[in-house]
C-alpha positions in Angstrom: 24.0 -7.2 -50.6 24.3 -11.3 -49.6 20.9 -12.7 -48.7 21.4 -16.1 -47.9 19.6 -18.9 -47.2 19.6 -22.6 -46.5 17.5 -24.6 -48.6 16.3 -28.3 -49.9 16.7 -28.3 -53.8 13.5 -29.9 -55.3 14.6 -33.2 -57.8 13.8 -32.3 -61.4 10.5 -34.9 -61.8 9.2 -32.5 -59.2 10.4 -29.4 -60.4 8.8 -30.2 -63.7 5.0 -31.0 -61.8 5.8 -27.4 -60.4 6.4 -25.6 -63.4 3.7 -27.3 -65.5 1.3 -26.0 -62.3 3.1 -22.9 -62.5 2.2 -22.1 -66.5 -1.3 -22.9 -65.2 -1.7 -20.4 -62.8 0.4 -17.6 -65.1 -2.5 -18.0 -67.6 -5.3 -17.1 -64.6 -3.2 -14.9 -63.1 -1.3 -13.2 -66.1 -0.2 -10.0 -64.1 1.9 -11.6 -61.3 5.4 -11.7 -60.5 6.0 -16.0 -61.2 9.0 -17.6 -59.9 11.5 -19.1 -62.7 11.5 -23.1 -62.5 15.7 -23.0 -61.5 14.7 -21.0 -58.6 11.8 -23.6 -56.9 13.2 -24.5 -53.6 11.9 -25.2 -49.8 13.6 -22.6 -47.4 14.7 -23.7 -44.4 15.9 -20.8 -42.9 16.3 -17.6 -44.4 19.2 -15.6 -42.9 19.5 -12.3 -45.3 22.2 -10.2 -44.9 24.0 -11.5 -42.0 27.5 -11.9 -40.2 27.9 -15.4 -40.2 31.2 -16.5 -41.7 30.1 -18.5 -44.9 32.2 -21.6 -43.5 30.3 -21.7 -40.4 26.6 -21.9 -42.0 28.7 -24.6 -44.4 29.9 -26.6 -41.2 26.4 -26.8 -39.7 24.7 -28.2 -43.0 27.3 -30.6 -43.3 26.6 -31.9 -39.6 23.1 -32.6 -40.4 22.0 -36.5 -40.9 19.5 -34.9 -44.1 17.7 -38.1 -46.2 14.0 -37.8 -45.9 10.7 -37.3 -48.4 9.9 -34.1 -48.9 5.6 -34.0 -49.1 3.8 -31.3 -51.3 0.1 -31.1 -51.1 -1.7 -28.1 -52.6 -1.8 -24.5 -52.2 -1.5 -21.6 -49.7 -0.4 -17.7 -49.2 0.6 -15.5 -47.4 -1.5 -12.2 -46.2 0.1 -8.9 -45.5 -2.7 -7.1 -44.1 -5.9 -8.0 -45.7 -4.4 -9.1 -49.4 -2.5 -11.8 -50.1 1.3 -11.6 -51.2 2.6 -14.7 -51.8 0.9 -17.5 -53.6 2.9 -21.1 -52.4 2.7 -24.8 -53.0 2.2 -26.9 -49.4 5.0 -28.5 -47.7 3.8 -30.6 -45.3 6.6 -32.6 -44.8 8.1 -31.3 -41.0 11.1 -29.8 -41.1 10.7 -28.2 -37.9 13.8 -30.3 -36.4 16.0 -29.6 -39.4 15.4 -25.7 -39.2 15.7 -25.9 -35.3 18.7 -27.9 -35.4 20.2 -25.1 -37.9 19.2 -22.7 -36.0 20.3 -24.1 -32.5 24.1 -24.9 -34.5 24.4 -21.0 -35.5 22.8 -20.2 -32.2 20.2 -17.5 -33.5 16.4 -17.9 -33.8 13.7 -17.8 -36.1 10.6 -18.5 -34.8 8.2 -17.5 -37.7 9.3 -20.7 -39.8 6.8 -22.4 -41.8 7.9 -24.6 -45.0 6.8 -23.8 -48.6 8.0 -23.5 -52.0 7.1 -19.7 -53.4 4.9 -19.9 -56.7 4.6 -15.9 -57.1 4.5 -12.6 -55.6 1.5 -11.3 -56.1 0.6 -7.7 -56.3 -2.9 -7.4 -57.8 -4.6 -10.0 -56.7 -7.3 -9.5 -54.0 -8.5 -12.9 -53.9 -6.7 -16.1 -54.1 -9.5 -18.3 -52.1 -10.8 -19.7 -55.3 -7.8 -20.3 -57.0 -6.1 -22.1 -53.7 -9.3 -24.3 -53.3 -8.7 -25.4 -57.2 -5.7 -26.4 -57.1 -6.5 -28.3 -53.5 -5.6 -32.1 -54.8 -2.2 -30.7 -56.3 0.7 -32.9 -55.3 3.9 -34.3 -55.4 6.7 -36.2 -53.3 10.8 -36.4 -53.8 13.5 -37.8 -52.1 15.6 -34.5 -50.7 19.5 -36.1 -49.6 21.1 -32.6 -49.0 20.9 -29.2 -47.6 22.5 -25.9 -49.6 23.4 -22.5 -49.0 22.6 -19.8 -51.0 22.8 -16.3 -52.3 20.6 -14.4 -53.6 20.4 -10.5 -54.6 16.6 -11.1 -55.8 16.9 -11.6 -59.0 19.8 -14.4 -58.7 20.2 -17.3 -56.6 24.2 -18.7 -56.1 24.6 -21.8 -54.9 27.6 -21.6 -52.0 27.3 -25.3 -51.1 28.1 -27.7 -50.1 28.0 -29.7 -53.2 28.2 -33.5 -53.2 
């Protein structure tokens, strides 16, 4: 099964802040699911297993005028009912008009879009207030100059393109 998604590669300065913060966190939380440092990347819109021709989602990333900083600033998750799920680092850069113009050149809609760059999947934690609050004062700032398109089949991420 394809599940692709468009996505800003982090540079590797901040991809090494991320892992170093990432082997912090997998010694207080040593049962969860962490996300290998080649895999750290902000989605911009995740499109799973769709019917898009591949040179179509390729053609609309090209189009985009993409050159801005890309702002990190410390920690979040996600709650699925009363637990939380996924453990991420802050974007709070707006992306809003990239992901919109994306989603307005595929013509399809997401409106549940909200940028971060997955840390783990958590599965037995219960509470990550504490561990958020710590790690508050985290952050981090790169230069992103491209969109890409990938696959993944949840364990492997293939980059499509475009590559400059």
């Amino acid at each position: 099964m394809n599940r692709l998604f468009i996505a800003i590669e982090t540079d590797e300065k901040t991809r090494g802040l991320l892992c170093a913060l990432i082997e912090n966190l997998r010694r207080e939380l040593p049962t969860e699911k962490f996300i290998s440092c080649d895999k750290l990347h902000v989605t911009i819109l995740f499109l799973g297993d769709t019917q898009l021709p591949v040179e179509s989602i390729l053609d609309a990333i090209k189009k985009i005028n993409f050159d801005i900083n890309i702002t990190i600033k410390g920690l979040g998750a996600f709650y699925f009912g009363d637990f939380p799920r996924v453990l991420f680092a802050k974007v709070t850069t707006d992306l809003k008009p990239i992901h919109d113009e994306i989603c307005d050149a595929l013509k399809i809609k997401d409106p549940r879009f909200s940028p971060h760059i997955t840390l783990a999947r958590l599965k037995s934690t219960k509470n990550i207030d504490s561990l958020v609050e710590k790690y508050d004062d985290f952050s981090a700032e790169f230069k992103a100059k491209n969109l890409s398109l990938f696959n993944s089949d949840y364990k492997n991420y293939v980059k499509l393109g475009p590559f400059f």
